[in-house]
N, CA, C and O atoms as a Maestro MAE file, in Angstrom:
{
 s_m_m2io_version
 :::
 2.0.0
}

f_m_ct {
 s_m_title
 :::
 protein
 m_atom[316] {
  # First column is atom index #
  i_m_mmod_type
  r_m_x_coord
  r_m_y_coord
  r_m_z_coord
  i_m_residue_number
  s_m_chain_name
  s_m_pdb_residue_name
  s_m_pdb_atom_name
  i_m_atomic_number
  :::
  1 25 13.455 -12.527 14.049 1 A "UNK " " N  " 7
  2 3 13.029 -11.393 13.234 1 A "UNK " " CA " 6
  3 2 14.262 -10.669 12.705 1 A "UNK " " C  " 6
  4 15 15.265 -10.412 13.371 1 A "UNK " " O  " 8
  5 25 14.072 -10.391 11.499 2 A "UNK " " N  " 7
  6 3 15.448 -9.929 10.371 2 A "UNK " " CA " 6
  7 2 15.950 -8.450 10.916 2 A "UNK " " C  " 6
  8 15 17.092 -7.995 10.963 2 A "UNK " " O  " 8
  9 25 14.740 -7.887 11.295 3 A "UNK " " N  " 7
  10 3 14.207 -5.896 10.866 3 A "UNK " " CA " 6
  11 2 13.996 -5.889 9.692 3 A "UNK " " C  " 6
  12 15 14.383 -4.797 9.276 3 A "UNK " " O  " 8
  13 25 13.407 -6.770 8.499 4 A "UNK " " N  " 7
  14 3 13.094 -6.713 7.167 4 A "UNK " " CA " 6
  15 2 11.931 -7.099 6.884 4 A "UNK " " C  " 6
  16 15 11.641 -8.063 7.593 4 A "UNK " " O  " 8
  17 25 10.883 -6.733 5.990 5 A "UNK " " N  " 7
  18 3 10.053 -7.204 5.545 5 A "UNK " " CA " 6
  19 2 9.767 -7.254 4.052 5 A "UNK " " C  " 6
  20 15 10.327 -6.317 3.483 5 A "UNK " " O  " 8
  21 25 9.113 -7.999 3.276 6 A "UNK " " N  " 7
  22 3 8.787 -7.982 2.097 6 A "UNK " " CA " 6
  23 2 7.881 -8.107 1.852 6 A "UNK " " C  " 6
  24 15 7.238 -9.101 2.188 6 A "UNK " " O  " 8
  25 25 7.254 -6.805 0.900 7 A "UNK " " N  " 7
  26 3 5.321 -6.797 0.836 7 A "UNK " " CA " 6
  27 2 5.280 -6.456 -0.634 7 A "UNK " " C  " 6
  28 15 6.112 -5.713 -1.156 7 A "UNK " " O  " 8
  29 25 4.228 -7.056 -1.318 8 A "UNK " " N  " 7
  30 3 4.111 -6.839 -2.537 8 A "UNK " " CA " 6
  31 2 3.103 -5.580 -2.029 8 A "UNK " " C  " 6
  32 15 2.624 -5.562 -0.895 8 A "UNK " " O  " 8
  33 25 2.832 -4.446 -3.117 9 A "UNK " " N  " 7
  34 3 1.791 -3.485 -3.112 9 A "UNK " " CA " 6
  35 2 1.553 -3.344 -4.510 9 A "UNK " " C  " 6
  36 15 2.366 -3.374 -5.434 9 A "UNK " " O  " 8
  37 25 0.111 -3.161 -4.532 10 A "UNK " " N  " 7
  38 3 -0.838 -3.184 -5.833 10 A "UNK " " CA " 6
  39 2 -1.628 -1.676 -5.508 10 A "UNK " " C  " 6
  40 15 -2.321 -1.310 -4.559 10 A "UNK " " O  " 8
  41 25 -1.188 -1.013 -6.730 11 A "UNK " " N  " 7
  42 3 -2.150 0.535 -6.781 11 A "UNK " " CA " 6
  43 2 -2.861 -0.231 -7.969 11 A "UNK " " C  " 6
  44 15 -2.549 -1.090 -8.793 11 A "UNK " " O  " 8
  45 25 -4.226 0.683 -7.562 12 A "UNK " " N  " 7
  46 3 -5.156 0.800 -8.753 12 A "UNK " " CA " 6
  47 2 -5.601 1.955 -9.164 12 A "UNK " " C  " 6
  48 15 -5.142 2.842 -8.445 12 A "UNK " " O  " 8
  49 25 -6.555 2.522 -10.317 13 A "UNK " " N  " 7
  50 3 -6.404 3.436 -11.057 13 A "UNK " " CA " 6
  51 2 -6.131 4.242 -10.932 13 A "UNK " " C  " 6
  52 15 -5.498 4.358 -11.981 13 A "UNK " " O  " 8
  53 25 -5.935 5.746 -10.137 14 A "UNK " " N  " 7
  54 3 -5.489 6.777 -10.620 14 A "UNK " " CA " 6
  55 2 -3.870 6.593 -9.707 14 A "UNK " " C  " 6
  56 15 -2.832 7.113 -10.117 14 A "UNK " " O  " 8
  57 25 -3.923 6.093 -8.947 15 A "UNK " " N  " 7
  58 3 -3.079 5.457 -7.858 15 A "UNK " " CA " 6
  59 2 -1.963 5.294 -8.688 15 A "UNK " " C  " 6
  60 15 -0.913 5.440 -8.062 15 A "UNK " " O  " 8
  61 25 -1.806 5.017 -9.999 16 A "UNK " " N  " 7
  62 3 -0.860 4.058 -10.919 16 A "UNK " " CA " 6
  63 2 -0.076 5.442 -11.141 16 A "UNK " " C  " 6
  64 15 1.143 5.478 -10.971 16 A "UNK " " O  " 8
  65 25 -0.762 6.514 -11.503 17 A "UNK " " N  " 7
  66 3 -0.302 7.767 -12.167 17 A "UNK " " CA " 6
  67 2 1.025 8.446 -11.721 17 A "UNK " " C  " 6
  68 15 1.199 9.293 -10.845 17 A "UNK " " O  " 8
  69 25 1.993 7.794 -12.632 18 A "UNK " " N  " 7
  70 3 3.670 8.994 -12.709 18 A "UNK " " CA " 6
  71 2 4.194 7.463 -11.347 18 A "UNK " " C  " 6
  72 15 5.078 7.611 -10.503 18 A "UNK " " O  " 8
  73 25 3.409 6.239 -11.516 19 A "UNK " " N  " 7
  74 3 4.295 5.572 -11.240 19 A "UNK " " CA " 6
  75 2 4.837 4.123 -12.630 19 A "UNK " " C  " 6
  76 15 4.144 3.803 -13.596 19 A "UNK " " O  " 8
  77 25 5.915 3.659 -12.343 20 A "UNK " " N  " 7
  78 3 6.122 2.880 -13.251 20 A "UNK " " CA " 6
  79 2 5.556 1.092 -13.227 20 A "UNK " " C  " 6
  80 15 5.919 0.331 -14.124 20 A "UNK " " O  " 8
  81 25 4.980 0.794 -12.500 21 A "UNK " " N  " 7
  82 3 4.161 -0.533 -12.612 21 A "UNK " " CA " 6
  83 2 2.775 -0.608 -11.582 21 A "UNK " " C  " 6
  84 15 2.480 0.151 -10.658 21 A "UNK " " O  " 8
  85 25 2.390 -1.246 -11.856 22 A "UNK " " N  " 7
  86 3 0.742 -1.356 -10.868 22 A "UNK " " CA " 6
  87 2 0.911 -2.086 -9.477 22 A "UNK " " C  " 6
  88 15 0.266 -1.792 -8.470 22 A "UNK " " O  " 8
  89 25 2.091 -3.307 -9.579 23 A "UNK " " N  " 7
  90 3 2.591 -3.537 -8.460 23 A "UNK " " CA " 6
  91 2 4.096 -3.569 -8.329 23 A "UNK " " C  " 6
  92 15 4.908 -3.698 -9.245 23 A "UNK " " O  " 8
  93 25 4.347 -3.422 -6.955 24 A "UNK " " N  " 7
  94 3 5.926 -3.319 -6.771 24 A "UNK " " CA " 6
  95 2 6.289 -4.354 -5.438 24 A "UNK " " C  " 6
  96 15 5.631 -4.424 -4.400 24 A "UNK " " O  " 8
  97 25 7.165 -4.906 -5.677 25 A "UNK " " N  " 7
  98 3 7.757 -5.436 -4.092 25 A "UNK " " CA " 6
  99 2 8.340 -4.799 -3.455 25 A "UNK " " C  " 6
  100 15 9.515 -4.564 -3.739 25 A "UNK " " O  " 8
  101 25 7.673 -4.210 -2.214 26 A "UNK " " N  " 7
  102 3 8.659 -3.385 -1.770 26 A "UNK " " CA " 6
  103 2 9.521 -4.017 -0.492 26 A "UNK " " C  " 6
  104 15 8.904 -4.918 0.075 26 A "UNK " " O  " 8
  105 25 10.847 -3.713 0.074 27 A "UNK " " N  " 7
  106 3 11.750 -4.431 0.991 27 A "UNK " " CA " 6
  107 2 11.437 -2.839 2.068 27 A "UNK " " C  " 6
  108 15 11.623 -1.689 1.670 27 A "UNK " " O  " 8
  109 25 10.963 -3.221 3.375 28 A "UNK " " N  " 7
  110 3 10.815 -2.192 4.483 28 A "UNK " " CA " 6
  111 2 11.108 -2.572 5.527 28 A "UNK " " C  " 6
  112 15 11.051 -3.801 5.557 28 A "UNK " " O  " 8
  113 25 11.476 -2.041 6.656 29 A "UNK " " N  " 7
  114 3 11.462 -2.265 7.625 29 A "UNK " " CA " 6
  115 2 10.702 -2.858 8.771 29 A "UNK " " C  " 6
  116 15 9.708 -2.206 9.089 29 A "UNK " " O  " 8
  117 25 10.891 -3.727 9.328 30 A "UNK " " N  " 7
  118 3 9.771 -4.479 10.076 30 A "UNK " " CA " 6
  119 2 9.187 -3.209 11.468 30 A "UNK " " C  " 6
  120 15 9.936 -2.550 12.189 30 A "UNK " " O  " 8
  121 25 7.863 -3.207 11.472 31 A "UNK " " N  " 7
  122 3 6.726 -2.081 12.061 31 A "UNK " " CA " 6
  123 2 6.817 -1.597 11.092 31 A "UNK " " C  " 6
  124 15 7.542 -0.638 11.355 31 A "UNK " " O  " 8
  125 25 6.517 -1.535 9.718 32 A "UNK " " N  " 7
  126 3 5.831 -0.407 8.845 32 A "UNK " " CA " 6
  127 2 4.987 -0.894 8.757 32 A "UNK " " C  " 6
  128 15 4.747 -2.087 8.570 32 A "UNK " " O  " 8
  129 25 4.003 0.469 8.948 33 A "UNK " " N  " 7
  130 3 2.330 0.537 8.774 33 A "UNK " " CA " 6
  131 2 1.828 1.041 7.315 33 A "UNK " " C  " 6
  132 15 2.570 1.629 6.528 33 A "UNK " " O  " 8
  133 25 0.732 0.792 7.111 34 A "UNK " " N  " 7
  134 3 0.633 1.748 5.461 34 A "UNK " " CA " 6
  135 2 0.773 3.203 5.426 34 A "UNK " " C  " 6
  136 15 1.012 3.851 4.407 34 A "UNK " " O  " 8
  137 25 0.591 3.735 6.748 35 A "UNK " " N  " 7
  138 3 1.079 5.247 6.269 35 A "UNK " " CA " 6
  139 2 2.549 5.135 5.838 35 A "UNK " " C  " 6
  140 15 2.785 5.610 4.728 35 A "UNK " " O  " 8
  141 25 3.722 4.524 6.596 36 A "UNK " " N  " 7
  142 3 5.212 4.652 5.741 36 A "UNK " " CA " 6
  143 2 4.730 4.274 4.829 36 A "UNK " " C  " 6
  144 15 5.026 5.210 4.087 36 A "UNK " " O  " 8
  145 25 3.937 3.316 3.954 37 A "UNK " " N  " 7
  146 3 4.379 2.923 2.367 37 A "UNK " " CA " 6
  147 2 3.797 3.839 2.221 37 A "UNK " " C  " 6
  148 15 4.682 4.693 2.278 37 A "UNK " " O  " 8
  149 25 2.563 4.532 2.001 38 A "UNK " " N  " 7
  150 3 2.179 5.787 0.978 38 A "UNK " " CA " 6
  151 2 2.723 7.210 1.083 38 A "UNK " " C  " 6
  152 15 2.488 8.138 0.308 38 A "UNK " " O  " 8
  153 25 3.631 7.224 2.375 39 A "UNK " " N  " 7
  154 3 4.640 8.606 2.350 39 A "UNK " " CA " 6
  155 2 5.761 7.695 1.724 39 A "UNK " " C  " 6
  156 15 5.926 8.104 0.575 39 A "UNK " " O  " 8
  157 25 6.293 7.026 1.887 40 A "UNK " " N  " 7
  158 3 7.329 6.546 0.792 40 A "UNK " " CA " 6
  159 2 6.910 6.485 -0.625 40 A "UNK " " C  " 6
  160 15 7.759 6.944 -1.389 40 A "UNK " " O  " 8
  161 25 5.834 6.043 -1.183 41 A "UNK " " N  " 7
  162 3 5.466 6.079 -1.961 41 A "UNK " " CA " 6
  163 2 4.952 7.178 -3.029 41 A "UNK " " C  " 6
  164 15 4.706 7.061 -4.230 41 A "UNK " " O  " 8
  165 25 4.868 8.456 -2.024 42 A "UNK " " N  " 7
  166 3 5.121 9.696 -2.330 42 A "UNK " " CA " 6
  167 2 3.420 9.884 -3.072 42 A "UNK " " C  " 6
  168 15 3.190 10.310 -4.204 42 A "UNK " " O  " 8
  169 25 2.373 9.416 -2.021 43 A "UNK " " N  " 7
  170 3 0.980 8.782 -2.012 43 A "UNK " " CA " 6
  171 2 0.195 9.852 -1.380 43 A "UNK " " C  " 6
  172 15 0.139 9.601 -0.176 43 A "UNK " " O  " 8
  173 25 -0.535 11.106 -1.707 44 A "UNK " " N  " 7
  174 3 -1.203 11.634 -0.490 44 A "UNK " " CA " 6
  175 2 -2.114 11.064 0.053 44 A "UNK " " C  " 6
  176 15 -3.027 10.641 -0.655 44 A "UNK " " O  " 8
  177 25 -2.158 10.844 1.705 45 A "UNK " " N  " 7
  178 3 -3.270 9.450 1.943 45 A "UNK " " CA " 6
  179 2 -4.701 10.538 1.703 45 A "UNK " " C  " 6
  180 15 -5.607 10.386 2.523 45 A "UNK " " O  " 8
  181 25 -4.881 11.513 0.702 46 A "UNK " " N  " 7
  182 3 -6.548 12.227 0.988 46 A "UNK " " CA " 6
  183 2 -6.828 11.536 -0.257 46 A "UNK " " C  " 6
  184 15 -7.960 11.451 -0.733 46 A "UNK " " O  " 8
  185 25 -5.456 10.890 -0.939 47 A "UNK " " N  " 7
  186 3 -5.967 10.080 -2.583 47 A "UNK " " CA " 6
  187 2 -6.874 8.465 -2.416 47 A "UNK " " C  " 6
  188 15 -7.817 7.844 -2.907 47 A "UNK " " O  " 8
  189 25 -5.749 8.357 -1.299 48 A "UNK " " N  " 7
  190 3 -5.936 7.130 -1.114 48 A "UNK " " CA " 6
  191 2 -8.078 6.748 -0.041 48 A "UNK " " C  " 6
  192 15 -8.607 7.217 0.967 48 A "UNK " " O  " 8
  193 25 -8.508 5.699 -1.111 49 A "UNK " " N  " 7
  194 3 -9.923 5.619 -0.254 49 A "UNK " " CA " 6
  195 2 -10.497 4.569 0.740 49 A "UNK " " C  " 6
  196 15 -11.171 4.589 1.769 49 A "UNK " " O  " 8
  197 25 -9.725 3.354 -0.309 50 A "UNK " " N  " 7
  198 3 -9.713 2.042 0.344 50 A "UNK " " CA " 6
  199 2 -8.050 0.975 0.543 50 A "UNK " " C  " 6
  200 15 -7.346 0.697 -0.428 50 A "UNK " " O  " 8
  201 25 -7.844 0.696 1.463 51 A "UNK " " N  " 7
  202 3 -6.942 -0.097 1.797 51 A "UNK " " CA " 6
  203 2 -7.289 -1.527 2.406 51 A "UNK " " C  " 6
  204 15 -7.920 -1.740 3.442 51 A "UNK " " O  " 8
  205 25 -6.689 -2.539 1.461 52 A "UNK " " N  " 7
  206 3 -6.600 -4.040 1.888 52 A "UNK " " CA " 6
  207 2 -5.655 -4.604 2.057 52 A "UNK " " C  " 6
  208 15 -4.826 -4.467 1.157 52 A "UNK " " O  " 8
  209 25 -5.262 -5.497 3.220 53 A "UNK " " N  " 7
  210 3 -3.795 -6.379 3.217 53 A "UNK " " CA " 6
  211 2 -4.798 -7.495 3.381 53 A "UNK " " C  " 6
  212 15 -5.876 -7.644 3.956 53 A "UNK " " O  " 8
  213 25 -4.078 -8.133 2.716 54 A "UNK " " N  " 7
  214 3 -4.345 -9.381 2.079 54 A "UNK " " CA " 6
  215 2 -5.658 -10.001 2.110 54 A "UNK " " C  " 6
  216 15 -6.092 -11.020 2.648 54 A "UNK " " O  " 8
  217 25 -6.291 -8.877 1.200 55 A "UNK " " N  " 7
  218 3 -7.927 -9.001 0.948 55 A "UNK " " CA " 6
  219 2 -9.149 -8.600 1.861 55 A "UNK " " C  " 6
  220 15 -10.361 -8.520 1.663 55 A "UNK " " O  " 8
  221 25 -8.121 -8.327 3.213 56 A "UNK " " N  " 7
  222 3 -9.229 -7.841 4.527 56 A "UNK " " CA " 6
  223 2 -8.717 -6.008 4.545 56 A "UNK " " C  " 6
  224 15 -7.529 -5.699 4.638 56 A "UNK " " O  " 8
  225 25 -9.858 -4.943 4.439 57 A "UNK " " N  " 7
  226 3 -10.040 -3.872 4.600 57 A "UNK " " CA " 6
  227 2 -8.973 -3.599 6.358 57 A "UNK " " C  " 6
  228 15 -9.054 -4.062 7.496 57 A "UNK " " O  " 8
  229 25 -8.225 -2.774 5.771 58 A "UNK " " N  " 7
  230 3 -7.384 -2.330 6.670 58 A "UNK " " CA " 6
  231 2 -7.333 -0.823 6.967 58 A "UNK " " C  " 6
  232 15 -8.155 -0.113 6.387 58 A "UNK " " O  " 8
  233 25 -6.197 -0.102 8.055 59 A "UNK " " N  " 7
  234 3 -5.840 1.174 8.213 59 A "UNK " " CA " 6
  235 2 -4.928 1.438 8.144 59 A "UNK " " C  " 6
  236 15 -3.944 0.740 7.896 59 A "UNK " " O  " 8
  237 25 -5.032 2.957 8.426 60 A "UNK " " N  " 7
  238 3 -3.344 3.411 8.006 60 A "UNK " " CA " 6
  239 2 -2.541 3.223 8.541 60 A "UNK " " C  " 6
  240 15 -1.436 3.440 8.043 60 A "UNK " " O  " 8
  241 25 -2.691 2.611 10.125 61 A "UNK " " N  " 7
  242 3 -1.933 2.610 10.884 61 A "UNK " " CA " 6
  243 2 -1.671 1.169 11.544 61 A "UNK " " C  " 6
  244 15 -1.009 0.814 12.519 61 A "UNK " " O  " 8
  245 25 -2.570 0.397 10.483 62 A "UNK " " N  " 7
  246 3 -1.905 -1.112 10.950 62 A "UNK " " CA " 6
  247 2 -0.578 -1.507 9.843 62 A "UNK " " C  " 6
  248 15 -0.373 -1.375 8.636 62 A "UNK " " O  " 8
  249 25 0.231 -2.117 11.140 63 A "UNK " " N  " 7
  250 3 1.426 -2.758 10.662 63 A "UNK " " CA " 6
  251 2 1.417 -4.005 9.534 63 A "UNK " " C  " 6
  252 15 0.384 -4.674 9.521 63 A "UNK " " O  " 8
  253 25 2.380 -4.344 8.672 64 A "UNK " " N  " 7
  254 3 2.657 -4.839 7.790 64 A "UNK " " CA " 6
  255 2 3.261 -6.120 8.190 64 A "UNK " " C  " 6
  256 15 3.988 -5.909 9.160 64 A "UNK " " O  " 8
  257 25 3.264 -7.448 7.823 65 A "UNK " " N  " 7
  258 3 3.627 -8.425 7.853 65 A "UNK " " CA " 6
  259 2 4.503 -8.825 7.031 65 A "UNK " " C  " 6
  260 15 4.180 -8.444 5.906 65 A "UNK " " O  " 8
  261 25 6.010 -9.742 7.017 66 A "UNK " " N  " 7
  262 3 6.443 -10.428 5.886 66 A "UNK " " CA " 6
  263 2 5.162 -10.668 5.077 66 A "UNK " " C  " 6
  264 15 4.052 -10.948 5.529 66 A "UNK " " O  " 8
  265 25 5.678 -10.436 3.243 67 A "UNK " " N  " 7
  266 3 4.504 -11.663 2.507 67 A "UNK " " CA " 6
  267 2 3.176 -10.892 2.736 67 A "UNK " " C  " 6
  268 15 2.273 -11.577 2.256 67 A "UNK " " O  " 8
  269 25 2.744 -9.876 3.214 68 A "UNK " " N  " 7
  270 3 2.130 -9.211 3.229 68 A "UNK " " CA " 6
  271 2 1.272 -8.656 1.599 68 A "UNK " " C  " 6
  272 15 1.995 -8.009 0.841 68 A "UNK " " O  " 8
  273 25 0.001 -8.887 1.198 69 A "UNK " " N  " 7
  274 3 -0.912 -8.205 -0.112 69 A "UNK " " CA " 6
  275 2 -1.285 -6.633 0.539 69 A "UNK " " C  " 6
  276 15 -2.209 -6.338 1.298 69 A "UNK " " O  " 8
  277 25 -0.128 -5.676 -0.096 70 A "UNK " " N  " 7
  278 3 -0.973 -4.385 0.325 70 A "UNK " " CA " 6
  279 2 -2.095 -4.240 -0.703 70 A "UNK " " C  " 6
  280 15 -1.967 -5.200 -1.463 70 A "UNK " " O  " 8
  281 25 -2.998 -3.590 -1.034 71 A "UNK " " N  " 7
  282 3 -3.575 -3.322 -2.365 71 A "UNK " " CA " 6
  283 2 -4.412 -1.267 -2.314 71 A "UNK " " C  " 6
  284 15 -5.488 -1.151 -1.727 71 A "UNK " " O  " 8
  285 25 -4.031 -0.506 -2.687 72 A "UNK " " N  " 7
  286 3 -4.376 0.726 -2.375 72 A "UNK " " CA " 6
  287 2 -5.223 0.998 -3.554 72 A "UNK " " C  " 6
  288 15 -4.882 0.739 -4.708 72 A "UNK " " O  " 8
  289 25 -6.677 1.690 -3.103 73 A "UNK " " N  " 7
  290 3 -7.515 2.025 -4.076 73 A "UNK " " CA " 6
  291 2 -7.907 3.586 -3.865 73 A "UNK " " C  " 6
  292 15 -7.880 4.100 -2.747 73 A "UNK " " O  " 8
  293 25 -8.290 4.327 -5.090 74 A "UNK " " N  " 7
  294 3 -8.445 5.534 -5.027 74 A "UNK " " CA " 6
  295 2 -9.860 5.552 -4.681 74 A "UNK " " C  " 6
  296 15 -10.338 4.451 -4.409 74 A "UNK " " O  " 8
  297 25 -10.738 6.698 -4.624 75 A "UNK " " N  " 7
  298 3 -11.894 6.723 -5.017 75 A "UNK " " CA " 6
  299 2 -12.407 6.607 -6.473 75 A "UNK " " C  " 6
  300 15 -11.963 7.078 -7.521 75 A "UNK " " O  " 8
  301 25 -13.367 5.914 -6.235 76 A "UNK " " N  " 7
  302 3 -13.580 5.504 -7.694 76 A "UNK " " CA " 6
  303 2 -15.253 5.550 -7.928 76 A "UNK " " C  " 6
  304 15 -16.052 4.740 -7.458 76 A "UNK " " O  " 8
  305 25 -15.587 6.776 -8.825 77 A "UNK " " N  " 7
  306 3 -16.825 6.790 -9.399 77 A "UNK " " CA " 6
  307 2 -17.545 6.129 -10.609 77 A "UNK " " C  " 6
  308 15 -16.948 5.726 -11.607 77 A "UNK " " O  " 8
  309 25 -18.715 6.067 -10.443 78 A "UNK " " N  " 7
  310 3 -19.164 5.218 -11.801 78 A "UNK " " CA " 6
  311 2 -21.136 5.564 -11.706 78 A "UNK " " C  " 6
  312 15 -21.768 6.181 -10.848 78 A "UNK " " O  " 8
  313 25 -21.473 5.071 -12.593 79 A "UNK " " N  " 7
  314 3 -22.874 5.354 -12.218 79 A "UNK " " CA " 6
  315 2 -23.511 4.576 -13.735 79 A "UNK " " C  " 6
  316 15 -24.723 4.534 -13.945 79 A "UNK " " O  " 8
  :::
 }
 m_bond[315] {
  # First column is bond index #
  i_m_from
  i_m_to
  i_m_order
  :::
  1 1 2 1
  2 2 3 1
  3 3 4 2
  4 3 5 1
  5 5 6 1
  6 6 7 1
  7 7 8 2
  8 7 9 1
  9 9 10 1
  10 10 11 1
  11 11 12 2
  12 11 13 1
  13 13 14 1
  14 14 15 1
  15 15 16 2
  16 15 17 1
  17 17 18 1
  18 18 19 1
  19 19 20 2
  20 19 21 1
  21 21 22 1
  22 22 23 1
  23 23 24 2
  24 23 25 1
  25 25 26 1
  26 26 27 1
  27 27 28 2
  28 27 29 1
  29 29 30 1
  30 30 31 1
  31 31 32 2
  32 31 33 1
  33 33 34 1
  34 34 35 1
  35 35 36 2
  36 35 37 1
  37 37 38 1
  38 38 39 1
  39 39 40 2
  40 39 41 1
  41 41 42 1
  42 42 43 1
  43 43 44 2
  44 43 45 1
  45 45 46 1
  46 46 47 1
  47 47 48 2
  48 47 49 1
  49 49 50 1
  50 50 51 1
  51 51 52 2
  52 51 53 1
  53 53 54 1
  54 54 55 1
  55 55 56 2
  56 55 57 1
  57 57 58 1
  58 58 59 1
  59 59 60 2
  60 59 61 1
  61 61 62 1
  62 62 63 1
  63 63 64 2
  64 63 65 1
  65 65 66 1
  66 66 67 1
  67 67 68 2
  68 67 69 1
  69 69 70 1
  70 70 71 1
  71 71 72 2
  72 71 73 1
  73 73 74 1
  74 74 75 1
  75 75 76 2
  76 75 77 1
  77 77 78 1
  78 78 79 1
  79 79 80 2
  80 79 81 1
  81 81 82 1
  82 82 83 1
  83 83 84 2
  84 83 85 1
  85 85 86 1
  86 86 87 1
  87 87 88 2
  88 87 89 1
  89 89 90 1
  90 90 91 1
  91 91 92 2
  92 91 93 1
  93 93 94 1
  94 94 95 1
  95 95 96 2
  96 95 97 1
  97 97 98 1
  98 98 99 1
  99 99 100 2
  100 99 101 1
  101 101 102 1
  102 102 103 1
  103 103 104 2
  104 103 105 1
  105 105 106 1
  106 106 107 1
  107 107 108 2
  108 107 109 1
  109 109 110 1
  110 110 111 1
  111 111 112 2
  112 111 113 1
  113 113 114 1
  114 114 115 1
  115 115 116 2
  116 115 117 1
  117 117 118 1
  118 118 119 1
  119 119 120 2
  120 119 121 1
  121 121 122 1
  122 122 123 1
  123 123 124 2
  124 123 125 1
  125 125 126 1
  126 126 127 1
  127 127 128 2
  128 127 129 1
  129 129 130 1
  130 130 131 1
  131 131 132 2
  132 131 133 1
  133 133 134 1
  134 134 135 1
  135 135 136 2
  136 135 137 1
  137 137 138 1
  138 138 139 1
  139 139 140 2
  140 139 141 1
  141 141 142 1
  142 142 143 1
  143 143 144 2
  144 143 145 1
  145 145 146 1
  146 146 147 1
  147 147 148 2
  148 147 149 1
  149 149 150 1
  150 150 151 1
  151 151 152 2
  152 151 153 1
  153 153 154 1
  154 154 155 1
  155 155 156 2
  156 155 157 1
  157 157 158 1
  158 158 159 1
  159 159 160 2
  160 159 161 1
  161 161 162 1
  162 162 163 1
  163 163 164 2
  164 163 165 1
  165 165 166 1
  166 166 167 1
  167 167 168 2
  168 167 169 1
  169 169 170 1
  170 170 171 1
  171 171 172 2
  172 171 173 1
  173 173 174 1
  174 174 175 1
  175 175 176 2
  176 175 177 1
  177 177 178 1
  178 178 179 1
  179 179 180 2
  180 179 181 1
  181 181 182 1
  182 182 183 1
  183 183 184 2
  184 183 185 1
  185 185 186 1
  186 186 187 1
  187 187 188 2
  188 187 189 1
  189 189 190 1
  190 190 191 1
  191 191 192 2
  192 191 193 1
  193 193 194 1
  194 194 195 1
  195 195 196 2
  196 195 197 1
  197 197 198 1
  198 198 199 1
  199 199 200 2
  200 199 201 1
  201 201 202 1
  202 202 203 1
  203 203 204 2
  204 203 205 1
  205 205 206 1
  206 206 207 1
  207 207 208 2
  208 207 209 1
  209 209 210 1
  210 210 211 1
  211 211 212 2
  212 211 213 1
  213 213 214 1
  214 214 215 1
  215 215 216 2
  216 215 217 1
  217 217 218 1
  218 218 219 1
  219 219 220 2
  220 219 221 1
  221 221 222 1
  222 222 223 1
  223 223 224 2
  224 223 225 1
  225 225 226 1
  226 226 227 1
  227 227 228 2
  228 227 229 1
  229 229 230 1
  230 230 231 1
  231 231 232 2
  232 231 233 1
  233 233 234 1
  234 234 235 1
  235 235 236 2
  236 235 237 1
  237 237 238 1
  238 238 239 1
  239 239 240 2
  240 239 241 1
  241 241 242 1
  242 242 243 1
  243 243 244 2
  244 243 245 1
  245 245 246 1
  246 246 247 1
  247 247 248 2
  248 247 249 1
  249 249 250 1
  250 250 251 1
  251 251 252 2
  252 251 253 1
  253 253 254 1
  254 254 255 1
  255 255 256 2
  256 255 257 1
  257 257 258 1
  258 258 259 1
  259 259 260 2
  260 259 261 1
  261 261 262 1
  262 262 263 1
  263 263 264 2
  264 263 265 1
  265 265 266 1
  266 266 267 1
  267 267 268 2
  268 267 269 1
  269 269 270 1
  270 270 271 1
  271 271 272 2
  272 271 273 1
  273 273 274 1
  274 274 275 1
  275 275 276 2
  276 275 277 1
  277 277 278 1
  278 278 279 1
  279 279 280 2
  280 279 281 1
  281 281 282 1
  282 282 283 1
  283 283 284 2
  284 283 285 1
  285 285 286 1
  286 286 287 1
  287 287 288 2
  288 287 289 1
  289 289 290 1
  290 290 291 1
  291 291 292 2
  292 291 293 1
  293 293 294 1
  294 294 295 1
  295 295 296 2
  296 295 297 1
  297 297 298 1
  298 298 299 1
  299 299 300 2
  300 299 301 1
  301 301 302 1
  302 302 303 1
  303 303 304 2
  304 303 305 1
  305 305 306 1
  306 306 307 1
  307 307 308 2
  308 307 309 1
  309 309 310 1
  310 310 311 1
  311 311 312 2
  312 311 313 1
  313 313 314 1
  314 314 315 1
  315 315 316 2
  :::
 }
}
């Protein structure tokens, strides 16, 4: 084990806002959970509604894998 990890993360809609791409690779430290990426990310988690790593519904407080799919979704209405 390096102490490195590499995780792609995907925001979706309002999630994107005052950032510059929809996904980013980010390089972190090995034990980061999704709360470090969305305080790094400068993310309030009351925005954040749904969280998936790598397509399976996750928490804030599970850890991150090399190669890791974060994907962060806001709440999202429709009708």
């Amino acid at each position: 084990m390096t102490g490195q990890i590499s995780v792609d993360v995907h925001l979706f809609a309002t999630l994107r806002k005052g950032k510059l791409e929809s996904q980013q690779r980010l390089t972190l430290r090995a034990r980061t959970n999704v709360h470090d990426v969305a305080k790094r990310m400068r993310i309030p988690e009351d925005e954040i509604h749904l969280v998936f790593i790598n397509g399976r519904a996750a928490s804030f407080d599970q850890d991150l894998q090399d190669g890791d799919r974060l994907a962060l979704f806001p709440a999202i209405g429709g009708g």
